[in-house]
ROSERO-308125 format. One record per residue (C-alpha): residue in three letters; residue number from 0; x, y, z negated. Coordinates in nm, 3 decimals, padded with zeros to 5 digits. Each point is the difference from the previous one (the first is absolute). Example, Ala and Ser with C-alpha at 12.3 -4.5 7.8 and 13.67 -1.06 7.14 Angstrom:
<kedos>
@code = ala&pos = 0&xx = 01.230&yy = -00.450&zz = -00.780
@code = ser&pos = 1&xx = 00.137&yy = 00.344&zz = 00.066
</kedos>
This chain:
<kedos>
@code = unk&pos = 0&xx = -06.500&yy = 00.950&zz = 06.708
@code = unk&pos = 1&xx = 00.296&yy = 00.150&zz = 00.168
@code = unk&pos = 2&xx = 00.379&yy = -00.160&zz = -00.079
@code = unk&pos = 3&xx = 00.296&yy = 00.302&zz = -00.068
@code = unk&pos = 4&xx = 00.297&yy = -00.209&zz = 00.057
@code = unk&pos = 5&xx = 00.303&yy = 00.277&zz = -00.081
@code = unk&pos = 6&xx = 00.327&yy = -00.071&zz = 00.178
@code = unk&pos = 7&xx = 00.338&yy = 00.040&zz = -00.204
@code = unk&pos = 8&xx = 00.245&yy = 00.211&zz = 00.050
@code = unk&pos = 9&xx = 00.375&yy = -00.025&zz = -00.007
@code = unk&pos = 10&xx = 00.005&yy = 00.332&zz = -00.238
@code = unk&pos = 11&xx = -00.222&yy = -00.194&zz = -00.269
@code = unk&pos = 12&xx = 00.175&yy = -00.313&zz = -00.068
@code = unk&pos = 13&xx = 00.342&yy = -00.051&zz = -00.147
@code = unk&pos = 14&xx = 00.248&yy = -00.262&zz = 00.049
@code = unk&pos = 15&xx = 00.100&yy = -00.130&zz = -00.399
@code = unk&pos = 16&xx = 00.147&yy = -00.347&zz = 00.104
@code = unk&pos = 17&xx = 00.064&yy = -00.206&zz = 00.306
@code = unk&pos = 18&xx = 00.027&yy = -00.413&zz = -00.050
@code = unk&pos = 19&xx = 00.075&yy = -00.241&zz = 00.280
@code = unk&pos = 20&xx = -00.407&yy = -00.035&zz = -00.020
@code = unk&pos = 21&xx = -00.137&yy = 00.246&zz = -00.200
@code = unk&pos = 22&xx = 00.037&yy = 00.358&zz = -00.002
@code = unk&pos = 23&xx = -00.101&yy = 00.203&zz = -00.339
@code = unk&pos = 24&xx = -00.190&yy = 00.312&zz = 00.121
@code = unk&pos = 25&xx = -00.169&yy = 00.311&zz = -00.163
@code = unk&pos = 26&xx = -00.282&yy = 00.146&zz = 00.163
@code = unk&pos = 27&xx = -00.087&yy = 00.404&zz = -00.143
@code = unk&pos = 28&xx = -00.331&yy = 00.040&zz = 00.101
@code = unk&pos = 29&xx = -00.159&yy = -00.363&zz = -00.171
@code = unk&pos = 30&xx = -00.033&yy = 00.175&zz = -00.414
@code = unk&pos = 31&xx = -00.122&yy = -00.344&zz = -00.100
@code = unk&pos = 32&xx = 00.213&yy = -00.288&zz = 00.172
@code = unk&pos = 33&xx = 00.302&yy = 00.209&zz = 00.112
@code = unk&pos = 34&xx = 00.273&yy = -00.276&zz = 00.001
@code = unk&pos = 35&xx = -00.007&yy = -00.248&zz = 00.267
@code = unk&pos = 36&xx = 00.193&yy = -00.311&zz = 00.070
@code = unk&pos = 37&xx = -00.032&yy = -00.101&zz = 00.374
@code = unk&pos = 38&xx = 00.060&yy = -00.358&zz = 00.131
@code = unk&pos = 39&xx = 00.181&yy = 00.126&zz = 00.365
@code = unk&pos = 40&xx = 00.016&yy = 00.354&zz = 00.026
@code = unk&pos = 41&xx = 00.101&yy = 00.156&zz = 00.332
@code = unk&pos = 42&xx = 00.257&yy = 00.324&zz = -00.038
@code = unk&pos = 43&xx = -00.130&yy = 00.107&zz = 00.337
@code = unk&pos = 44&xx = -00.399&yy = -00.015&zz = -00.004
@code = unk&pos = 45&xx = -00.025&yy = 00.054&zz = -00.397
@code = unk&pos = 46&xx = -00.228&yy = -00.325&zz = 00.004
@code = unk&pos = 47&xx = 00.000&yy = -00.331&zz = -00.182
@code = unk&pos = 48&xx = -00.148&yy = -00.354&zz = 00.024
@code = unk&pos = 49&xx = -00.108&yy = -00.028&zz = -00.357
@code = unk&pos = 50&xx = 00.015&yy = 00.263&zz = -00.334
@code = unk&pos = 51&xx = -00.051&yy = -00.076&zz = -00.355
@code = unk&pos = 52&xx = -00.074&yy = 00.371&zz = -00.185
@code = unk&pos = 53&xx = 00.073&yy = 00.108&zz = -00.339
@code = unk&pos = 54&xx = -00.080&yy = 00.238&zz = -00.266
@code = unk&pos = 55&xx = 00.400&yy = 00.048&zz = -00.162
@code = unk&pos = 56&xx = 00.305&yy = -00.034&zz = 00.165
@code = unk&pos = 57&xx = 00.093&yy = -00.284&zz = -00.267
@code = unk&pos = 58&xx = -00.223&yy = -00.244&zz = 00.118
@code = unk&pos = 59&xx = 00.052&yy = 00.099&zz = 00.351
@code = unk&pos = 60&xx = 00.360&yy = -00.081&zz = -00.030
@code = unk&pos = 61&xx = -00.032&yy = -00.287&zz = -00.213
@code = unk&pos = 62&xx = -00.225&yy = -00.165&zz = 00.261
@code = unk&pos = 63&xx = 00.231&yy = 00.140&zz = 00.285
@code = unk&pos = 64&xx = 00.320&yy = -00.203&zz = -00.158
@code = unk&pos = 65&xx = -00.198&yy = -00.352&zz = -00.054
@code = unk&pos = 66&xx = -00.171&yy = -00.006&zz = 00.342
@code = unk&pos = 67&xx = 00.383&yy = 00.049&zz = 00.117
@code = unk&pos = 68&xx = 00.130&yy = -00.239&zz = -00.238
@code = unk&pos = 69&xx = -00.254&yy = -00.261&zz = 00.140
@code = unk&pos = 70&xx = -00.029&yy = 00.085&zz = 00.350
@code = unk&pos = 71&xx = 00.377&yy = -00.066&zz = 00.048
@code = unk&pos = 72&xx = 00.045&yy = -00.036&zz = 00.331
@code = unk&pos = 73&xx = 00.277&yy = -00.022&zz = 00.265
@code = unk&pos = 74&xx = -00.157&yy = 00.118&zz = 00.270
@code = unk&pos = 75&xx = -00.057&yy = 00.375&zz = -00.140
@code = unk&pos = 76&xx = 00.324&yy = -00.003&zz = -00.122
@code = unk&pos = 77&xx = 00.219&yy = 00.249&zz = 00.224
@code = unk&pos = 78&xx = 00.331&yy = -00.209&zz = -00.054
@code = unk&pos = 79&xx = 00.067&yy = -00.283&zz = 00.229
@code = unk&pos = 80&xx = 00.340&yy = -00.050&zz = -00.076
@code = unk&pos = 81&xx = -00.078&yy = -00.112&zz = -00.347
@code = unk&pos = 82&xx = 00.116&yy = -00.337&zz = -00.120
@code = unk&pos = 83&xx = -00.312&yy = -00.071&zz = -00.244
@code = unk&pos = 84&xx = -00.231&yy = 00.097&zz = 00.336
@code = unk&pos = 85&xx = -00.306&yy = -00.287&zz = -00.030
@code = unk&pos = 86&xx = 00.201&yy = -00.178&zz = -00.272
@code = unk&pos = 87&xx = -00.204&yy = -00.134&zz = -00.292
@code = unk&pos = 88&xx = 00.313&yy = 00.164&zz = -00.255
@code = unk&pos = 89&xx = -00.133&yy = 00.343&zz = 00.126
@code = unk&pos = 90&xx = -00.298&yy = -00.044&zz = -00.175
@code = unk&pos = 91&xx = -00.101&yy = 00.149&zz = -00.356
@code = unk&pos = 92&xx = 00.135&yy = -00.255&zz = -00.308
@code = unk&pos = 93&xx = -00.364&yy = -00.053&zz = -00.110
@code = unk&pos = 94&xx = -00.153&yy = -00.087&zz = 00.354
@code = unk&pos = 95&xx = 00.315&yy = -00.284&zz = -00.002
@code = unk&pos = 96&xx = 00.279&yy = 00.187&zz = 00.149
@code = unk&pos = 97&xx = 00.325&yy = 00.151&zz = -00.114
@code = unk&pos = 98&xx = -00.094&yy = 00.362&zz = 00.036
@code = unk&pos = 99&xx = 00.291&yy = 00.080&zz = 00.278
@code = unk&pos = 100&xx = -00.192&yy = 00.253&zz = 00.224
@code = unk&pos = 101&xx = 00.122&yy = 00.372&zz = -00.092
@code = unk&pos = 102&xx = -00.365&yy = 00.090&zz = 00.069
@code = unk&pos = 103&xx = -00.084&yy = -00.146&zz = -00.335
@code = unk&pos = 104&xx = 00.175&yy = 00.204&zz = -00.237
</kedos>
C-alpha cells in the first residue's frame, strides 16, 4: 500500500489566536476537523510539535484558553521585565496563585 502524505500550505491555514504556547489555527482544506490548536507552532515553517483538531470553533477555543490557563509558563512569555516573572502570584487563583499575569485575563 502506498502512503500520500500532503504537505500544507501557508494559503490553507489561518492564524485565529496566538498564546505564549498554543496557537489557535484554521486549516480550509480539512471539512471535518478544520480547527486546530497547536502545542509550538513555528510562524516561519507553518509546523508544530503537537495539534489537538476540532469540529467547531467553540470547542477549539475553549480548549485553546485552558491549555493556556494551565500551561502558564514564564519562559514563553515575551516580557522579561515583568515583576510576577516565575513568581507563584502569577499563577491562576484556582491553581494557588493570585492571578497577577496580564496573560490571564
Amino acid at each position: 500500500m502506498e502512503r500520500v502524505v500532503e504537505l500544507i500550505n501557508r494559503e490553507d491555514i489561518d492564524i485565529l489566536e496566538v498564546g505564549n504556547a498554543y496557537t489557535a489555527l484554521f486549516y480550509k482544506k480539512n471539512h471535518y476537523q478544520p480547527y486546530i490548536v497547536a502545542w509550538h507552532f513555528d510562524p516561519d515553517s507553518y509546523t508544530w510539535d503537537q495539534g489537538h483538531y476540532f469540529c467547531d470553533l467553540k470547542s477549539a477555543k475553549k480548549f485553546f484558553a485552558e491549555q493556556e490557563r494551565q500551561n502558564a509558563n514564564c519562559k514563553y512569555c515575551e516580557k522579561l521585565d515583568c515583576p510576577h516573572r516565575d513568581c507563584v502570584r502569577r499563577l491562576p487563583r484556582e491553581r494557588g496563585g493570585m492571578g497577577l499575569c496580564k496573560n490571564f485575563e
